[in-house]
C-alpha positions in Angstrom: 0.0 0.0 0.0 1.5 3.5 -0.9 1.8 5.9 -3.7 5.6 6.1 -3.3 7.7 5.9 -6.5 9.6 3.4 -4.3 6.7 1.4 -3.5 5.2 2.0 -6.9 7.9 0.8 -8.4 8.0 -2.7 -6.8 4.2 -3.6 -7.4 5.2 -3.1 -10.7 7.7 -5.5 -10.8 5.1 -7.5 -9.0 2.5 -7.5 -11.3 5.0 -8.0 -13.6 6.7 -11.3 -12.3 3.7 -13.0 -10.9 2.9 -15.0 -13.7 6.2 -16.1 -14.3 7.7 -19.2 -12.9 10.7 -17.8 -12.2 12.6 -17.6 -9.0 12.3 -14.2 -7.4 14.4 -13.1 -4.2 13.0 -10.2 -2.0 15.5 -8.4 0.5 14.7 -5.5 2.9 14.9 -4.9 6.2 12.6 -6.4 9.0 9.5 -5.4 9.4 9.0 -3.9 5.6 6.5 -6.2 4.7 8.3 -9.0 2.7 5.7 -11.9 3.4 3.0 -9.6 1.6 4.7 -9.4 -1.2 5.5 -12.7 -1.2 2.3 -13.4 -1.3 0.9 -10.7 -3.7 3.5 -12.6 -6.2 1.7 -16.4 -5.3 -2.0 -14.8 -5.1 -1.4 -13.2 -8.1 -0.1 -15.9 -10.4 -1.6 -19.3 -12.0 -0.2 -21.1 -9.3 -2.4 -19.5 -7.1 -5.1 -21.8 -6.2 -2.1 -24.4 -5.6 -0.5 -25.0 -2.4 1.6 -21.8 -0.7 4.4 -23.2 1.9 5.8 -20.8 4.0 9.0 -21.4 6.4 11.2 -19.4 8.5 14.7 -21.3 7.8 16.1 -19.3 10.8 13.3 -20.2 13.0 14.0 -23.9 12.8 16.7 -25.8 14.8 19.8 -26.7 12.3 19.3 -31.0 12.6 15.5 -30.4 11.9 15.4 -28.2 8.9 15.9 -30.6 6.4 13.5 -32.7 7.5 11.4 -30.2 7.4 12.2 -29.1 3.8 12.0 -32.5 2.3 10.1 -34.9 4.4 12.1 -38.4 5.7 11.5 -41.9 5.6 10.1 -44.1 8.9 13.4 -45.1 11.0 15.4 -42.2 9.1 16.9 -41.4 12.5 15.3 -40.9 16.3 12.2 -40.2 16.2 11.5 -41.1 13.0 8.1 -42.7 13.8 6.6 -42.4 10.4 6.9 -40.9 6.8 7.0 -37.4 6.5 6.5 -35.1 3.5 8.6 -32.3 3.7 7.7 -28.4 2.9 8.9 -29.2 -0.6 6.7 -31.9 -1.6 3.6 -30.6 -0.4 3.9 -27.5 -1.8 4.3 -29.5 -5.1 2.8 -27.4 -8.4 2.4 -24.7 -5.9 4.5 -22.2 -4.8 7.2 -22.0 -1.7 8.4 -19.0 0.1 11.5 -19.8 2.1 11.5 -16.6 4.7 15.2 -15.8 6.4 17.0 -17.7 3.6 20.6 -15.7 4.4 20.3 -17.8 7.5 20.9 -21.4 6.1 24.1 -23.0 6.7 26.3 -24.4 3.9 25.5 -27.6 3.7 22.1 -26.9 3.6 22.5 -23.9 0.8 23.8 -27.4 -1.0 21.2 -28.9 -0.6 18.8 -26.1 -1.9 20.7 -25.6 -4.7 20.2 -29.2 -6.0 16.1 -28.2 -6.1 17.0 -25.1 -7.8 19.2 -27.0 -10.4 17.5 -30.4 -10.7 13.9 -29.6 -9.5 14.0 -32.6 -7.0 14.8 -33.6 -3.9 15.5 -36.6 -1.7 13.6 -37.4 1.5 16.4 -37.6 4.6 16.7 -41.5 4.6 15.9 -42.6 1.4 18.1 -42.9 -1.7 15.1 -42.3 -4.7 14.6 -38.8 -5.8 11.5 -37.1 -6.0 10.6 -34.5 -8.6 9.0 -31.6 -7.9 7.4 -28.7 -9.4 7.5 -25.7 -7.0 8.4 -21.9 -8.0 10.5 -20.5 -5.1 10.4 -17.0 -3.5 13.1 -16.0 -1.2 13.5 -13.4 1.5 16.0 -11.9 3.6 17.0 -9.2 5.8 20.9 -9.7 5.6 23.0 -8.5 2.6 23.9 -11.9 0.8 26.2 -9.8 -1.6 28.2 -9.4 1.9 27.7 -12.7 3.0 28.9 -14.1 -0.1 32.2 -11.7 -0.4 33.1 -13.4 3.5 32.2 -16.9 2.2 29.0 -17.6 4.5 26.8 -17.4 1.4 27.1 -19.8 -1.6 27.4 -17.3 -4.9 26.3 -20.2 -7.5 22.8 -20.2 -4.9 22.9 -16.7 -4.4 22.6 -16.3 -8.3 20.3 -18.2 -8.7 18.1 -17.5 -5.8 18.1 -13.8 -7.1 16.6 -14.4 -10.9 14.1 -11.5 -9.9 15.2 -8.8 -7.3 12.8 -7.1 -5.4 14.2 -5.0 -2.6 12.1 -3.2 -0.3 12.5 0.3 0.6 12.6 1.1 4.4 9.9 3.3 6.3 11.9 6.2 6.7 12.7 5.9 2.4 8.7 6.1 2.0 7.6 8.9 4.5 4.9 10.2 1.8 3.3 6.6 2.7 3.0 7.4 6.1 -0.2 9.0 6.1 -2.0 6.3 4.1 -0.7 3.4 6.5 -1.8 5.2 9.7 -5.5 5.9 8.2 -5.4 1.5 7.5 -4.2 1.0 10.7 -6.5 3.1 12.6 -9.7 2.1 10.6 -8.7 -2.4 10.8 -8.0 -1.7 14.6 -11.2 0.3 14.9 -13.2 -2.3 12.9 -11.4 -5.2 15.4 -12.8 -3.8 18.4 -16.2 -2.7 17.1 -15.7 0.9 17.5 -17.1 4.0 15.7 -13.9 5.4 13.2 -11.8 8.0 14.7 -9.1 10.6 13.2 -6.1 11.8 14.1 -4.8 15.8 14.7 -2.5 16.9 12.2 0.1 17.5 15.3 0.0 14.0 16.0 0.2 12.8 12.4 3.2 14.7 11.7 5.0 13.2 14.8 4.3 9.9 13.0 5.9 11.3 9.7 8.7 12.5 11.5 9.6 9.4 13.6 12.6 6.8 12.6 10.7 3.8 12.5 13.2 1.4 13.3 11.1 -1.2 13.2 8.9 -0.2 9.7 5.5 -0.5 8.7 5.5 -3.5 11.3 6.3 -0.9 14.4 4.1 1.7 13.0 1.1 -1.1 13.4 1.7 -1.9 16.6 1.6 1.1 17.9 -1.7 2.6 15.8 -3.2 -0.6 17.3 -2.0 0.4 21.0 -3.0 4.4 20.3 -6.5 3.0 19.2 -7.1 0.5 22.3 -5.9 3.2 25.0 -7.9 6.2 22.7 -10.7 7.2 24.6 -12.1 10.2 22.3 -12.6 9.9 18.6 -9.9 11.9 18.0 -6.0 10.7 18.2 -4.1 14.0 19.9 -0.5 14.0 20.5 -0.7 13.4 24.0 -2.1 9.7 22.9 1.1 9.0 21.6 3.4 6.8 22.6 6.6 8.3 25.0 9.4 6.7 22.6 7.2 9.0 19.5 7.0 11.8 22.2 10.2 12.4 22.9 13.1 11.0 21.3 16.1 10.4 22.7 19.0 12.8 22.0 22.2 12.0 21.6 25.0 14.3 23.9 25.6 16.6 20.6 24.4 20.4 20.6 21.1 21.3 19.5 21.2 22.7 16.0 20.0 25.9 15.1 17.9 26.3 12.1 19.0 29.1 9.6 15.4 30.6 10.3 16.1 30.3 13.9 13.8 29.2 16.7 11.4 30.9 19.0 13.1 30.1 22.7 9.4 30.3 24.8 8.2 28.1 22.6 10.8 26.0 22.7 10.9 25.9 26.2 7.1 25.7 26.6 6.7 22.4 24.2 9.7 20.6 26.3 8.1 21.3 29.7 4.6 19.2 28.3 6.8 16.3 26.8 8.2 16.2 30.3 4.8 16.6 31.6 3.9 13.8 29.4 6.4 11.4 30.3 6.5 11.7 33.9 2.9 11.3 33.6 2.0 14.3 35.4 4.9 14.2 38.2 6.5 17.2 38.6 9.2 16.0 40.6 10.3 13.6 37.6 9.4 16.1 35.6 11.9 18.6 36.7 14.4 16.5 36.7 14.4 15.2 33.0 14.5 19.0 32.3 17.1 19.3 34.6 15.9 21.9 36.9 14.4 22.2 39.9 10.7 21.4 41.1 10.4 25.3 42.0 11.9 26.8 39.1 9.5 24.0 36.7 6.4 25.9 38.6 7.8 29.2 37.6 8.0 28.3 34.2 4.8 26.6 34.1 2.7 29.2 35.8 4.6 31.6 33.5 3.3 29.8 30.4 0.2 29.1 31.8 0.9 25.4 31.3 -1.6 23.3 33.2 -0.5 19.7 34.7 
């Protein structure tokens, strides 16, 4: 979702490589949304009322993972109660999307590559191949340009996992998105708990434009959905965001002057309600994330007619 060029230009290459069979590796960092497009690419192709696999490879232990990719035979080791099929084989004329590929180990980036070259694989255990038809998608939040350059990532895979790029921009790279998210957000959380629609001030919206998102469009979810639990008007107002959207940390460098300069009561005013804000109303803690006194914060708040 966005009118980005950025993000524009990737549901392009979306709608683009859906109907292809070819393999298509999506990078980006966490929380940008690669499992959407992921499956955007499966939903939107002929394979699309096929099987869809998903897996995390880096959520799985190491001595389980192949297993888990292609299936074993009864007594294969420990365990081994039964026949399994593997992700592979089930998602057979389907589709496969293998999530945190950068964190495979080398002998099982082998081991992919064989289903990449050969389209088959071997169930742990048993010595007959099994061919397969399965169009893989790829994703990643580690650079496996890097990885392969420090020999932690095959290149031969890495080549031919990445047939189709599609990297992701970040949050911070899409700003002009913001806005568009945030209205989503507010109005799937408000339809979750059964609530009338609400808006949000412009103050407030611009503090969401303006914050780092570290964490992407997933961090900016979460906290629309906590903003529209804890909301009690119909309006979102500054004060309902979040402390870490409030006030951001500063780092021990000198505040900057803009060119234009600044007007210092105002300044001064709008840091004594953030304090306000996050002390929750204590004027003691208050004070002291200004740095000041208890008496002189009274001054300065009866001064500016600032109530607590």
């Amino acid at each position: 979702m966005g009118e980005s060029e950025k993000i524009k230009n990737v549901l392009d290459i979306v709608n683009r490589v859906a109907k292809s069979k070819a393999t298509v590796l999506i990078t980006g960092e966490s929380g940008t949304g690669k499992e959407l497009i992921a499956n955007a690419i499966h939903y939107n192709s002929d394979r699309k009322n096929k099987p869809y696999v998903k897996i995390n490879c880096g959520a799985i232990p190491e001595n389980l993972l192949e297993s888990e990719l292609f299936g074993h035979e009864k007594g294969a080791f420990t365990g081994a109660v039964s026949k399994r099929y593997g992700k592979f084989e089930r998602a057979n004329h389907g589709t496969i999307f293998l999530d945190e590929v950068g964190e495979l180990s080398l002998p099982m980036q082998v081991k992919l590559l064989r289903v990449l070259q050969e389209q088959e694989i071997e169930r742990v255990g048993e010595s007959e191949v099994v061919k397969i038809d399965v169009r893989i998608v790829a994703a990643t939040n580690r650079d496996l340009k890097k990885m392969v350059e420090e020999g932690s990532f095959r290149e031969d895979l890495y080549y031919r996992l990445n047939v189709i790029p599609i990297e992701l921009p970040s949050l911070k790279e899409r700003k002009e998105d913001i806005p568009l998210l945030v209205s989503y957000f507010i109005e799937k959380y408000c339809n979750q708990m059964g609530r009338n629609p609400i808006k949000i001030d412009k103050e407030a919206l611009n503090m969401l434009i303006n914050y780092e998102w570290k964490g992407n469009i997933r961090e900016l979810e979460n906290v629309i959905e906590r903003i529209v639990i804890l909301c009690q008007s119909d309006t979102i107002f500054k004060k309902d965001l979040p402390k870490e959207i409030l006030f951001v940390d500063m780092d021990d460098s000198e505040f900057v002057l803009p060119e234009k300069g600044i007007n210092l009561e105002e300044v001064e005013k709008s840091f004594i309600k953030q304090a306000l804000v996050l002390s929750e109303g204590n004027q003691t803690k208050a004070a002291k994330l200004l740095g000041i006194t208890r008496h002189t914060l009274l001054y300065r708040m009866d001064k500016y007619d600032i109530k607590n």
